[in-house]
N, C-alpha and C positions, 0 to 999 in steps of 0.2 A: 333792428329791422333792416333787410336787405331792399334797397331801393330796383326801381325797373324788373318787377318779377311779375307785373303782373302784364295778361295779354292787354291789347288794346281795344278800348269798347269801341265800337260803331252802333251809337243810339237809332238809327235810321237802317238798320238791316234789313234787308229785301227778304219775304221767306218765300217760295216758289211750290207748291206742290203741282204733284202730275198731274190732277185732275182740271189744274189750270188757273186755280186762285192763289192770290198774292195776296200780302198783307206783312205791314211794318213791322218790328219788334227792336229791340235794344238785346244786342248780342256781341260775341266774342270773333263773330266774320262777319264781312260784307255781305254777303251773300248764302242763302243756307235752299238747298233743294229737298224736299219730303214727300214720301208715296204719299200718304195719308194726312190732312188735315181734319178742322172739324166739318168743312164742308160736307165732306166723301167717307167720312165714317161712318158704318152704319149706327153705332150708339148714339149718335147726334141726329143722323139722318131719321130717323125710326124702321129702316131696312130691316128685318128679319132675314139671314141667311144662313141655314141649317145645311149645313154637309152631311147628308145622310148615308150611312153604310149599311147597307142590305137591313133597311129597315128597324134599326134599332131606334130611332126615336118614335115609330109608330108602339114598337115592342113594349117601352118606358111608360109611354101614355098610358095603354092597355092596362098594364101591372099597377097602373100606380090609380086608374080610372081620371086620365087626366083628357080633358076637354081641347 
């Protein structure tokens, strides 16, 4: 086994997201920055955001008789 291959942990890693929440974790840097956590996701949030293109999701509903 090859000794010193591996990185060094920092148990106390700071993680940073844009939306402006921090929160600890156990990682491979001191320091780690992220667009998106679970705060500002909308799968966690319950946001609904439909990028609609000239109406294909109304189109889908229609065809499929969906509510």
């Amino acid at each position: 086994m090859k000794t010193d291959i591996h990185p060094t942990y920092y148990p106390e890693a700071v993680v940073t997201c844009s939306c402006g929440n921090t929160f600890t974790t156990g990682a491979a840097k001191p320091q780690i920055k992220v667009e998106i956590c679970s705060s500002c996701h909308p799968f966690f949030t319950g946001e609904q955001r439909i990028v609609d293109t000239e109406g294909r999701v109304e189109r889908l509903k229609r065809r499929f008789n969906l509510q």
